[in-house]
C-alpha positions in Angstrom: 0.0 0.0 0.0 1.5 3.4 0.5 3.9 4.9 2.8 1.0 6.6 4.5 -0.4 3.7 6.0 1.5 0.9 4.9 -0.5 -2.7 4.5 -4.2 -0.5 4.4 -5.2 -2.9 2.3 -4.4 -5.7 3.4 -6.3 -5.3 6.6 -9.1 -4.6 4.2 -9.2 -7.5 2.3 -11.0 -10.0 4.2 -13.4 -7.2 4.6 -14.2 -6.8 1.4 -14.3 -10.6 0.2 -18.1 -10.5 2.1 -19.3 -6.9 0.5 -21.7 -6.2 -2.5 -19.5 -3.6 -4.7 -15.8 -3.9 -3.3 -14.6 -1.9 -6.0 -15.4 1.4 -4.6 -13.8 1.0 -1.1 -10.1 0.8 -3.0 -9.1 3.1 -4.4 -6.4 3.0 -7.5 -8.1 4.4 -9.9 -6.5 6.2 -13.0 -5.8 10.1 -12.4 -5.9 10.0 -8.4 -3.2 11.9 -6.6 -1.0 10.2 -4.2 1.0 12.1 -2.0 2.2 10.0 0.8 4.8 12.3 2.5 2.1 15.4 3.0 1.7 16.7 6.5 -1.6 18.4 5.9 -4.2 15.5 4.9 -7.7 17.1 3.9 -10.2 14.3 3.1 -12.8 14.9 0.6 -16.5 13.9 0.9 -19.8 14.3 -0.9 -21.3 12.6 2.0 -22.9 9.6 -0.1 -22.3 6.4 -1.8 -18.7 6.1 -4.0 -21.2 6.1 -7.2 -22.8 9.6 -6.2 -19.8 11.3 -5.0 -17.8 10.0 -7.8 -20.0 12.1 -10.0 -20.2 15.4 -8.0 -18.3 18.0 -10.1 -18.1 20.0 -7.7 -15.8 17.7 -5.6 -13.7 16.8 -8.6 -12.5 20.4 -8.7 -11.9 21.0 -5.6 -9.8 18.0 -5.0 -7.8 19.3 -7.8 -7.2 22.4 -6.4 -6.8 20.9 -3.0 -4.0 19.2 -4.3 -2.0 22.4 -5.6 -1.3 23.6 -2.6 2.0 22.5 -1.6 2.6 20.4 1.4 -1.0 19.6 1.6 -3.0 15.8 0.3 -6.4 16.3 -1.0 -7.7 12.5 -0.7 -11.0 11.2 -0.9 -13.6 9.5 1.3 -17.3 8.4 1.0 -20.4 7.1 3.0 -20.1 3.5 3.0 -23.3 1.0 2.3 -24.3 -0.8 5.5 -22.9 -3.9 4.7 -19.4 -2.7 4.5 -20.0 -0.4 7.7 -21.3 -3.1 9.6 -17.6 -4.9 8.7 -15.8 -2.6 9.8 -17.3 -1.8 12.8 -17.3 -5.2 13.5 -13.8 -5.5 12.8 -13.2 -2.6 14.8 -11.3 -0.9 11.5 -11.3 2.9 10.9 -12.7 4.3 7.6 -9.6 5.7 5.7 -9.1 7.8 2.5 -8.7 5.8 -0.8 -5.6 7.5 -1.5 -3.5 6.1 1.4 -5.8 4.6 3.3 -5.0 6.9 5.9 -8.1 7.2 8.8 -9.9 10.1 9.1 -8.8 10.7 12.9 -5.1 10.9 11.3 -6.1 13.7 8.7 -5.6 17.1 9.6 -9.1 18.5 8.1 -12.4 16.9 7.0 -14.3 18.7 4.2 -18.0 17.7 3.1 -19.9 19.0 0.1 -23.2 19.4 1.8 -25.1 19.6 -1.9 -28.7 18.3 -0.7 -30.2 18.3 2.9 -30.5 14.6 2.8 -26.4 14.1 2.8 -26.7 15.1 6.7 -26.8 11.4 8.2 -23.9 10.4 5.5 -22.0 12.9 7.2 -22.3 11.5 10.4 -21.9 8.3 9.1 -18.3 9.0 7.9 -17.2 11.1 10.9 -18.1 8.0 13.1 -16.4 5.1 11.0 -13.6 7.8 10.9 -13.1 8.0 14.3 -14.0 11.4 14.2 -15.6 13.5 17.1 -19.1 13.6 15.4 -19.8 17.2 17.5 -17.7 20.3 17.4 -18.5 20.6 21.1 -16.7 17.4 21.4 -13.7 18.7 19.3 -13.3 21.8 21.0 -10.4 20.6 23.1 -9.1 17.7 21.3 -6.6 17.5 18.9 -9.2 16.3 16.0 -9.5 17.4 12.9 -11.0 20.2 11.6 -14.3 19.1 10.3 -15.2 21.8 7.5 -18.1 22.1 4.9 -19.8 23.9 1.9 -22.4 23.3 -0.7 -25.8 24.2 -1.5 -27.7 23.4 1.4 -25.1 25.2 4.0 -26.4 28.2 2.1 -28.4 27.5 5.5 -25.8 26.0 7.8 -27.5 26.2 11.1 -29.3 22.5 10.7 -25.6 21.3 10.6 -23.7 23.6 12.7 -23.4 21.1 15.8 -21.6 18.6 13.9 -19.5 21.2 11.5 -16.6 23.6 12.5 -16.6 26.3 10.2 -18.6 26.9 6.9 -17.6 28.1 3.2 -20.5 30.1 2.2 -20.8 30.6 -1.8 -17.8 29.1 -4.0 -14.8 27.6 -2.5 -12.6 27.8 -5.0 -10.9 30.6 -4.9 -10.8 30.4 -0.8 -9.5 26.6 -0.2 -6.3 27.3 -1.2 -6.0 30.0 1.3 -7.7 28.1 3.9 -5.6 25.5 3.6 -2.5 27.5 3.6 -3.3 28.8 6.8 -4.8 25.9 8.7 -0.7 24.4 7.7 0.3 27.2 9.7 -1.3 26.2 12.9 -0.8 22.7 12.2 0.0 19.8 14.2 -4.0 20.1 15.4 -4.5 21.4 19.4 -7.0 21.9 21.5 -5.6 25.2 21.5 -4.2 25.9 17.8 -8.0 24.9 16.3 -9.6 27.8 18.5 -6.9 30.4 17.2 -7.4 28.7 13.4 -10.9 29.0 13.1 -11.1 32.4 15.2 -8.6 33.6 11.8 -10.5 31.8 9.5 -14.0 33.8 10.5 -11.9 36.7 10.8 -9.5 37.4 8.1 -11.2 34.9 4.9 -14.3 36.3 3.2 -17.1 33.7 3.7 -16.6 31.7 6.0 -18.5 31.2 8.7 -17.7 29.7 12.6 -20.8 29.1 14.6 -19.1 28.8 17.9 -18.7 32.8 17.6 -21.9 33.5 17.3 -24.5 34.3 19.8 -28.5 32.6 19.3 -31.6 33.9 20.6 -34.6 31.5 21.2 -37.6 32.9 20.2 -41.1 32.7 22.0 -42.0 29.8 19.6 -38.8 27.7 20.7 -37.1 28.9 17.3 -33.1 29.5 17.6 -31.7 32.4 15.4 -28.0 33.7 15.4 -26.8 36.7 16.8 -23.4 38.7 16.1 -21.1 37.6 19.3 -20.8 40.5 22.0 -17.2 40.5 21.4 -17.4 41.5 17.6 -15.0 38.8 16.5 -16.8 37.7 14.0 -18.5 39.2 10.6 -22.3 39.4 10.6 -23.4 38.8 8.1 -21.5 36.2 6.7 -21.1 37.5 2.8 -21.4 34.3 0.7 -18.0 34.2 -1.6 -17.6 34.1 -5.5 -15.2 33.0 -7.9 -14.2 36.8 -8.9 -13.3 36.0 -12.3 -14.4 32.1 -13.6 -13.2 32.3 -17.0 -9.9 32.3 -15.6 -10.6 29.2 -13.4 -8.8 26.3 -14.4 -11.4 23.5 -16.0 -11.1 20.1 -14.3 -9.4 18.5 -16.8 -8.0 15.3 -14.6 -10.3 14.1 -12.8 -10.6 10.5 -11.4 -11.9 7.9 -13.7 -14.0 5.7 -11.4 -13.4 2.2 -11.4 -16.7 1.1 -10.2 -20.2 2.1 -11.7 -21.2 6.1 -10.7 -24.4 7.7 -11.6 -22.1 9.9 -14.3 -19.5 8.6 -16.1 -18.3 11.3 -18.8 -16.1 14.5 -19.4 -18.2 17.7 -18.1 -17.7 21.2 -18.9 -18.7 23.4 -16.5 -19.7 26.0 -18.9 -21.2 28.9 -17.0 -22.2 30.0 -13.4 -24.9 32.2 -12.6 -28.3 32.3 -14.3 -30.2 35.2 -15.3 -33.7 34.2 -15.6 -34.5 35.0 -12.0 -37.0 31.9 -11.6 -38.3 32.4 -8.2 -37.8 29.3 -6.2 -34.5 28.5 -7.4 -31.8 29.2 -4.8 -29.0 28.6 -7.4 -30.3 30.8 -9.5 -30.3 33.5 -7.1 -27.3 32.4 -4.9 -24.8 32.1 -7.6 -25.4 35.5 -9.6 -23.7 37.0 -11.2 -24.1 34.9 -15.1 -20.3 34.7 -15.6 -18.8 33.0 -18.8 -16.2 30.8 -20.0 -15.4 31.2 -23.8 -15.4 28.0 -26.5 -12.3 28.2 -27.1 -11.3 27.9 -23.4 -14.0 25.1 -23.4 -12.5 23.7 -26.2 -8.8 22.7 -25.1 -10.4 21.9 -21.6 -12.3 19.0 -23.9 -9.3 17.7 -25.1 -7.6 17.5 -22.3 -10.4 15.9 -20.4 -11.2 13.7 -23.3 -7.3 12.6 -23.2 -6.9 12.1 -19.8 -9.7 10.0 -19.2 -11.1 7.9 -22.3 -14.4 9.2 -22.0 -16.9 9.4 -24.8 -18.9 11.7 -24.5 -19.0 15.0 -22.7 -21.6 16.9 -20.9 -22.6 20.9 -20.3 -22.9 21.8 -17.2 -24.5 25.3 -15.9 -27.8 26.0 -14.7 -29.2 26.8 -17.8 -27.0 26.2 -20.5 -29.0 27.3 -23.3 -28.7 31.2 -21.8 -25.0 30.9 -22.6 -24.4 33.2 -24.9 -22.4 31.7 -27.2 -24.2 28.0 -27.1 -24.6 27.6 -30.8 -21.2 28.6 -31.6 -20.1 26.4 -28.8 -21.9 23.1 -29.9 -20.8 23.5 -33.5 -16.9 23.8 -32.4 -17.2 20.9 -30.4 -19.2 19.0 -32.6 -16.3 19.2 -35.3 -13.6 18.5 -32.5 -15.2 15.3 -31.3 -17.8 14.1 -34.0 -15.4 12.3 -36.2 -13.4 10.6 -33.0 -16.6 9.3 -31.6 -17.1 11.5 -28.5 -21.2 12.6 -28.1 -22.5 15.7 -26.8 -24.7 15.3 -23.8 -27.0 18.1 -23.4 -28.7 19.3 -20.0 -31.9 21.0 -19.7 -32.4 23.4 -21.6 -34.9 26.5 -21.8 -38.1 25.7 -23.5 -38.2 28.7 -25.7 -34.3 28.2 -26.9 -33.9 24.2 -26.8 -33.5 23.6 -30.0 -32.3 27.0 -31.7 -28.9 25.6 -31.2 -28.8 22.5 -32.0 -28.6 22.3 -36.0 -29.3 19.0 -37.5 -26.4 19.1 -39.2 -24.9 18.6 -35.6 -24.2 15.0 -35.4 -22.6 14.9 -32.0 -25.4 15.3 -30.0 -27.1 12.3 -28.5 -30.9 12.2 -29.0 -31.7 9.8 -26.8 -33.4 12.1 -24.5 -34.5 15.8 -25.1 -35.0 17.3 -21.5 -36.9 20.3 -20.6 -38.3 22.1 -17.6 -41.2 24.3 -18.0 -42.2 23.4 -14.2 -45.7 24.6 -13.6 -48.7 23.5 -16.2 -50.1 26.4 -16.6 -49.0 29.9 -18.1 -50.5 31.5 -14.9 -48.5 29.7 -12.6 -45.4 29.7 -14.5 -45.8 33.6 -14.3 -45.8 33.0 -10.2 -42.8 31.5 -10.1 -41.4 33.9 -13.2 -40.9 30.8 -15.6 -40.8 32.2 -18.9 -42.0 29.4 -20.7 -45.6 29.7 -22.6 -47.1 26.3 -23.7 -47.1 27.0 -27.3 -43.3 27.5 -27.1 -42.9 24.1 -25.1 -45.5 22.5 -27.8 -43.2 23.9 -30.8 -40.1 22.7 -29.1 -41.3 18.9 -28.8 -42.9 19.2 -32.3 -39.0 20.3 -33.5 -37.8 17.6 -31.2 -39.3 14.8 -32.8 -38.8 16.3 -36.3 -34.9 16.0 -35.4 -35.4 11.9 -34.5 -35.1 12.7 -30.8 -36.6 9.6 -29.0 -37.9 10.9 -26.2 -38.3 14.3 -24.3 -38.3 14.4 -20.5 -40.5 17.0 -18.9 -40.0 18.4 -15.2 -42.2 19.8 -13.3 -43.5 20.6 -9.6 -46.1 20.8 -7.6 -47.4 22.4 -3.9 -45.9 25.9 -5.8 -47.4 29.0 -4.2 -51.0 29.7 -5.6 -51.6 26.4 -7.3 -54.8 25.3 -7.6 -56.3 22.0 -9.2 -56.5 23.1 -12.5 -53.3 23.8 -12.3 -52.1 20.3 -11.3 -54.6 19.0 -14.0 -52.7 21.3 -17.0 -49.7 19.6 -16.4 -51.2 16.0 -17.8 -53.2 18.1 -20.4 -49.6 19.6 -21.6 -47.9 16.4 -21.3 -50.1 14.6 -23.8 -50.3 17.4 -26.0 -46.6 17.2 -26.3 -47.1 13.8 -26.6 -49.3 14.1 -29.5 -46.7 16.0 -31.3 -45.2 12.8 -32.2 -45.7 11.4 -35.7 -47.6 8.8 -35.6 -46.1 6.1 -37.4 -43.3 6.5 -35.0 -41.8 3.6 -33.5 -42.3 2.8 -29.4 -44.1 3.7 -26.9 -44.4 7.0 -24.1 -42.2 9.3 -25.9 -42.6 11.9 -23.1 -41.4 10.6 -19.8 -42.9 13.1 -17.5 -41.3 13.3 -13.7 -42.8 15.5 -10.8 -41.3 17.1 -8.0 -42.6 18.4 -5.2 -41.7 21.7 -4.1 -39.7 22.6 -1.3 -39.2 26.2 -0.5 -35.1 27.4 0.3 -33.5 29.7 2.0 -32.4 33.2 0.0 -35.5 32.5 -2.7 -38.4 35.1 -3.3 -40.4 32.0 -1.5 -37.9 31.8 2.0 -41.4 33.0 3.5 -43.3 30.5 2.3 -44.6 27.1 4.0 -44.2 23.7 2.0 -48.0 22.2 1.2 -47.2 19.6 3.6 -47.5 15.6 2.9 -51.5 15.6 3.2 -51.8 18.4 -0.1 -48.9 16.7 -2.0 -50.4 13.6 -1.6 -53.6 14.7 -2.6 -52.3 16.4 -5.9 -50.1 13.3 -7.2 -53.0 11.2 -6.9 -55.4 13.5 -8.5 -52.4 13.9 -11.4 -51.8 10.1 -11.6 -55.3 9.8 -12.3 -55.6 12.1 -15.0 -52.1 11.0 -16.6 -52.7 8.6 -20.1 -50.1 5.7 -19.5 -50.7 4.8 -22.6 -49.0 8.6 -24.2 -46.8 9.3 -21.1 -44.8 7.8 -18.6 -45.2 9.3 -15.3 -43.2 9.3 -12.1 -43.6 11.8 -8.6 -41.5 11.9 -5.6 -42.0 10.3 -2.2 -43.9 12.9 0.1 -41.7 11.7 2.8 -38.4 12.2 1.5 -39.7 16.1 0.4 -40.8 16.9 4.0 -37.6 16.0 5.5 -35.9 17.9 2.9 -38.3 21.3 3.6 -38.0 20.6 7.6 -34.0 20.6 7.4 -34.0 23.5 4.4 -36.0 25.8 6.7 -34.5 24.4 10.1 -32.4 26.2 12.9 -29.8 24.9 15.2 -32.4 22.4 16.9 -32.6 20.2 14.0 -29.0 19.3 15.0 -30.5 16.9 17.6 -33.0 15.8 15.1 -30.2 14.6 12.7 -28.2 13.0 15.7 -30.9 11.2 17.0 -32.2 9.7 13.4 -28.3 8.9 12.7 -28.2 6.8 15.8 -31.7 5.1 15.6 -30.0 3.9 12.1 -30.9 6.6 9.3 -28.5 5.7 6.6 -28.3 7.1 2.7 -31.7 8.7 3.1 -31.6 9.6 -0.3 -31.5 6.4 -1.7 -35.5 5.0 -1.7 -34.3 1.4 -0.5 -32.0 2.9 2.5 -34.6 5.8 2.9 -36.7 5.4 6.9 -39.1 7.8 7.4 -39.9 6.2 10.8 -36.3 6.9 12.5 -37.1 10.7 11.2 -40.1 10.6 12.6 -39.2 9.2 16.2 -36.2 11.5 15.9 -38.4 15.0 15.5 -40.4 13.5 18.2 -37.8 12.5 20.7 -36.3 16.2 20.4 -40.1 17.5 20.7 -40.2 19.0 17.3 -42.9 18.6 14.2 -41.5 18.2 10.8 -45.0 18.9 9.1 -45.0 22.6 11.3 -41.5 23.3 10.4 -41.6 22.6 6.8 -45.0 24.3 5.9 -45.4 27.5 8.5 -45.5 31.2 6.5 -42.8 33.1 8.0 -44.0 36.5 8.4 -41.9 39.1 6.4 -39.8 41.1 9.0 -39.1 37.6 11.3 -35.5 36.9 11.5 -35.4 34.1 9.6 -32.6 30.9 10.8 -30.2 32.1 8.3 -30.8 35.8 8.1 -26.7 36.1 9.4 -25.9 34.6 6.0 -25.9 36.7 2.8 -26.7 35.2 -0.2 -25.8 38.0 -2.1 -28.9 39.3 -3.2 -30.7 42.1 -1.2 -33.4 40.5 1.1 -36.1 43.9 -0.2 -35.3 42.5 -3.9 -36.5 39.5 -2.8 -39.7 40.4 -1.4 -40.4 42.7 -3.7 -40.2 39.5 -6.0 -42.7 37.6 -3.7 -45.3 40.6 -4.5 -44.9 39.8 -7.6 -45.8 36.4 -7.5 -49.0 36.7 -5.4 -50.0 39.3 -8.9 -48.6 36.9 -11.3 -46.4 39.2 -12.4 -42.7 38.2 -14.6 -39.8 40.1 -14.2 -38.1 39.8 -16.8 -34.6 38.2 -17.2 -31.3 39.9 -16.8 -29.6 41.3 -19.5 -28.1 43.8 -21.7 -30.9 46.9 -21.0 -32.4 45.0 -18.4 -31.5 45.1 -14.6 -33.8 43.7 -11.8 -31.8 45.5 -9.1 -31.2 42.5 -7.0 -28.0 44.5 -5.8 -25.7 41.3 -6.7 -21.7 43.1 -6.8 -20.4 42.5 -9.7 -23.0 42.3 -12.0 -21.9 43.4 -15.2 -26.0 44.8 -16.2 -26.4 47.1 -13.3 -22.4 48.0 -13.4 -21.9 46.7 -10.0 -18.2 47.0 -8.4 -16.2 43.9 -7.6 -17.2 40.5 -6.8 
């Protein structure tokens, strides 16, 4: 094995022999980056399954640039299935990082990429097998790592903030580095040098955030909200941070080619960040503004060298809405004559209704056409004006009518329901559009459902127009997929909807404070395990858990919080001014679109940087 921990493996082996899957507990896989005689370890997790976390592209660059800082190991570890964790524990074995098999109670930091809110038990999980302090309480005056995390869902941290040190709010990318730097300056970990790191860390980086210096208030409802600390140590707000100028962030171009099966398994381009299209319960949309750019020919090489590194074939775009990159047909055509005659597809996201085809020439053979995907959301043109979804359904009917006309076998439509306002006709005009579309297919064409239709239930987030609003609950969404599923023609569409009980866990976490912390403990030890995976996924731990700690999931996830309220992460800035946003909400209740940012066209959300309104620096 390697220096690091020398005969890892070995110890492993016997281990392994009695597990489904071995192959993603090893490690060795092609592009990984060994570097057994680091002091500073860092071990990376998306808190799920190897397969998931494998195909996070998030976690691919940052172990990248992890791994450019001198003297430091960026090294990789994931939640392990049952079966292997019950083998460990049993064999009273650590879990270690694939790279050196080095436990996680010998690294110096432990980073998670908190992505969704159902990741929270996976991180436990790891800490524990890890041999990791699972509180920060417990840390406090130990010499154990410093447990650090980021990602979407820390865009409201407090649910997490028991079990996590210190918080990167917004993009890491440009902070790691410095992070990392400094935490080798305090190294070997103290009781004493982890106070003094983390006190510089909330001090002298841009967004980061320490909860330990920070003060809470309980309201008169039992609701916890933070406080600035009387001392002043600490910034409130935390301002979320932003790559300040992405073109000039370095593609990942190397990244670990798995060697067991992931949910992914291409070249991706991340081609833009930022979305201007202001939809109104997307917390991406708003959290990552400014729209920020890389150009083709920048995309370009970083193909190639992708392509060459790992043996891929095929590559996929990756923003949040590619098709509002503004030089997407230009971009598809120069890759298309790149990789067409070497074999290498084009796999396309989800693309705007309005624009999804305008881009994609026929003469294009690189694309693949298996599946056309498209998310107009909401059914009706009413309720796609509530959430500002500018999508009309004679634009979405046009698009599938071109789609088939172009041999695309099938076109995926998302949408949601439980959005603010909706009513039953609007649940019904989702099946009514869905076989319309359907019916745009010729009909001597071959198979069966050619629009697979998949619904969502909506969950409000934190820095949206809707952070005020309650979730519908499990009674309402219940009631609207089966009214939905009865209406659906199985014979035109296929249709799928989401587990009610996986959605209110998600909205009770999203919109939680610091006492969902017990919550998550007590699930994780009652045995809550991969909660996003249906098979794995107990709503009955959840549900003893909320009780044992006294809380109600359904009166968390669906209360209206009155405008005004501090809200559980009000001492986080997301970057876009909280009167934009409800000034936005207004405009939903009148069905009123505001329309997307552009050239000529400013919302005024007060994001720095942004090129429309002339903001200053990011």
């Amino acid at each position: 094995m390697s220096e690091a921990n020398p005969g890892g493996f070995s110890s492993l082996h016997p281990l392994l022999v009695r597990v489904k899957a071995p192959g993603q507990y090893v490690g060795g896989e092609v592009n990984r980056i060994v570097k057994p005689d680091a002091r500073f370890r860092l071990a990376l997790s998306f808190p799920d399954a190897y397969g998931v976390g494998m195909s996070h592209h998030g976690l691919r660059v940052l172990y990248e640039i992890a791994n450019t800082v001198e003297g430091v190991a960026a090294e990789r570890v994931f939640a392990p299935f049952p079966d292997y964790e019950s083998e460990l524990r049993r064999a009273g074995l650590p879990l270690c990082t694939l790279e050196t098999s080095t436990p996680l109670h010998d690294c110096q930091m432990v980073g998670f990429s908190l992505s969704y809110e159902l990741a929270a038990a996976g991180m436990l999980t790891i800490l524990s097998l890890g041999g990791v302090p699972l509180t920060r309480f417990e840390r406090e005056d130990a010499a154990s790592p410093i447990v650090i995390a980021g990602g979407a869902a820390a865009m409201n941290p407090e649910p997490y903030s028991d079990f996590v040190d210190c918080f990167v709010i917004g993009e890491a990318e440009e902070s790691l580095p410095g992070i990392l730097e400094m935490a080798k300056s305090f190294a070997p970990v103290s009781a004493e040098s982890r106070r003094r790191l983390l006190a510089a860390l909330a001090r002298e980086v841009r967004g980061v955030y320490v909860p330990a210096l920070y003060g809470t208030e309980v309201g008169d409802d039992g609701s916890v909200t933070v406080v600035p600390d009387a001392s002043g140590s600490a910034p409130y707000p935390v301002e979320r941070r932003l790559v300040g100028d992405f073109a000039a962030l370095p593609s990942s171009v190397r990244p670990v080619v798995p060697i067991h099966e992931t949910a992914h398994e291409r070249a991706v381009l991340e081609i833009m960040r930022g979305c201007p299209n202001g939809c109104r319960f997307c917390q991406a949309g708003y959290t990552t503004r400014p729209q920020r750019e890389r150009t083709p020919q920048a995309l370009l090489e970083a193909a190639r060298a992708c392509v060459a590194a790992t043996g891929y074939d095929e590559i996929g775009l990756l923003s949040l809405s590619t098709s509002n990159y503004s030089r997407f047909d230009e971009l598809i055509e120069t890759l298309d004559r790149e990789f067409a005659p070497r074999g290498v597809s084009l796999s396309l996201p989800s693309l705007r209704v309005n624009d999804a085809l305008a881009g994609i020439p026929s003469r294009v053979s690189s694309v693949r056409r298996s599946g056309l995907t498209m998310a107009p959301e909401a059914g009706s043109d009413r309720l796609r004006a509530v959430i500002n979804k500018d999508v009309a359904n004679e634009d979405l009917l046009s698009a599938a009518g071109e789609a088939f006309r172009l041999n695309w076998r099938r076109i995926k439509l998302y949408f949601m329901i439980g959005l603010p306002t909706e009513t039953e006709d609007d649940v019904l005009a989702i099946a009514e559009l869905a076989h319309a579309a359907a019916r745009m297919r010729p009909r001597n064409a071959r198979g069966k459902q050619a629009v697979h239709v998949s619904v969502s239930n909506f969950v409000p987030k934190a820095h949206t127009a809707f952070q005020w609003c309650g979730a519908a609950g499990t009674a309402a969404w219940s009631e609207r997929q089966r009214l939905l599923a009865g209406a659906m023609n199985r014979g035109l569409v296929k249709y799928a909807s989401h587990d009610v009980n996986v959605s209110l866990l998600e909205a009770a976490i999203a919109r939680g404070d610091r006492r969902l912390g017990a919550v998550i403990l007590s699930a994780w030890k009652r045995g809550a395990r991969l909660d996003a995976w249906s098979e794995h996924f107990r709503p009955d731990l959840w549900n003893a858990a909320f009780e044992e700690n006294g809380l109600n999931p359904e009166a968390i996830a669906t209360r209206d919080i009155p405008f005004g309220r501090t809200l559980p992460w009000s001492h986080i800035d997301g970057g876009v001014r909280t009167d934009f946003l409800a000034r936005e909400l207004e405009a939903s209740r009148r069905a009123v679109r505001t329309p997307a940012c552009g050239p000529g066209s400013c919302a005024g959300c007060g994001v720095p940087g942004c090129a429309f309104a002339g903001g200053g620096s990011l």
